[in-house]
C-alpha positions, -999 to 999 in steps of 0.1 A, spaced: 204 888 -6 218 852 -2 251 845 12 266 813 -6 292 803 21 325 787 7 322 749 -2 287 748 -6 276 719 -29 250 717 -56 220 708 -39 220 730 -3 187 749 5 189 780 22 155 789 36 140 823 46 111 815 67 79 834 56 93 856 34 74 836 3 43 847 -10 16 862 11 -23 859 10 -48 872 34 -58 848 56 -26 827 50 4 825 67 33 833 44 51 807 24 88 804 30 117 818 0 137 786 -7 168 787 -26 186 755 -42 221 761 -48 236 748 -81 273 748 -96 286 762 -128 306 740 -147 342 758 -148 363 750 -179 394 735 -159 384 717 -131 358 694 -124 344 688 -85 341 654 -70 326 658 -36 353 682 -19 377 676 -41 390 690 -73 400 675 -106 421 687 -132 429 667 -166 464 676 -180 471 658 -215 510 649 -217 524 642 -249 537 605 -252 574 611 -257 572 637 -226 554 610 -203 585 586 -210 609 614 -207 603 644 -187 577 667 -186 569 704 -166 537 719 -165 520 750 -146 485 764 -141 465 781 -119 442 774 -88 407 785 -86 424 812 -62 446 824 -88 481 805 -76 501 792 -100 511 757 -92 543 735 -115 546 700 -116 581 686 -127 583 649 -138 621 648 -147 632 611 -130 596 589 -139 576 581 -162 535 592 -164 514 559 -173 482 561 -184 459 563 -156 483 582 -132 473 607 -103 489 635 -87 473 645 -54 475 679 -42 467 679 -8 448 707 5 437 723 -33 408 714 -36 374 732 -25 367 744 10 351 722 31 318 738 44 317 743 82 355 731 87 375 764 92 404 765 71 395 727 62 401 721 18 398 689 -2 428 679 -22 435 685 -62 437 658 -84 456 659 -113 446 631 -136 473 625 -168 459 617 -202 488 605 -225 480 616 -259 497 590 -283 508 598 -315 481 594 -342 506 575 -373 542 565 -378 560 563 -402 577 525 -406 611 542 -401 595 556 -367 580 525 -356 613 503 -362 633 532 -337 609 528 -313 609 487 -317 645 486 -311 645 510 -283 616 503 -262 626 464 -265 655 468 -236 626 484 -210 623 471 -181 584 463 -177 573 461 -146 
């Protein structure tokens, strides 16, 4: 049986010294094992660290916006944005959610939420003349 220890990356060997193949006269081969990840449909791993994309709806990134989900470890976690606005390119870092760092007791990497902002595909001229006149009094910098 191998033991995959917590925080393991793709790549790490775990040897069993001569308990490979065995041939008279030979000394037996070593069992080698090469651990590799499985891609998980939410998060994506970057060294220690974990990476989560959350697409936010244009009119929520300039207004407001709540979302929850779930750790690896089955915590729900909530983000509020009620006072800022999410630009494009924006990172939320959770420190201390991301994957357990291997031989650091109790050590994690952080969680990195990384915001998409999903524009709207067409407006109508009507649309585009509200936003004109609204957006124009922003403060840009």
């Amino acid at each position: 049986m191998v033991l995959v220890k917590p925080g393991w990356k793709k790549g790490n060997k775990i040897t069993f010294e001569g308990m490979g193949d065995e041939r008279p006269g030979c000394l037996p081969a070593d069992a080698v094992f090469v651990i590799s990840e499985k891609k998980h449909p939410v998060f994506k791993r970057v060294g220690n660290d974990l990476v989560l994309k959350a697409e936010v709806p244009l009119v929520s990134a300039l207004t407001g916006w709540s979302f929850s989900f779930r750790l690896l470890s089955g915590k729900k976690v909530s983000c509020s944005f009620q006072d800022e606005i999410i630009c494009p390119g924006y990172e939320k870092i959770i420190k201390g959610e991301g994957m357990p760092i291997a031989d650091q007791k109790g050590a994690r990497g952080d969680l990195r939420v990384k915001f998409e902002i999903a524009f709207p595909k067409q407006l109508t001229d009507e649309q585009r003349d509200g936003l004109a006149q609204i957006l124009r009094g922003c403060a840009w910098d």
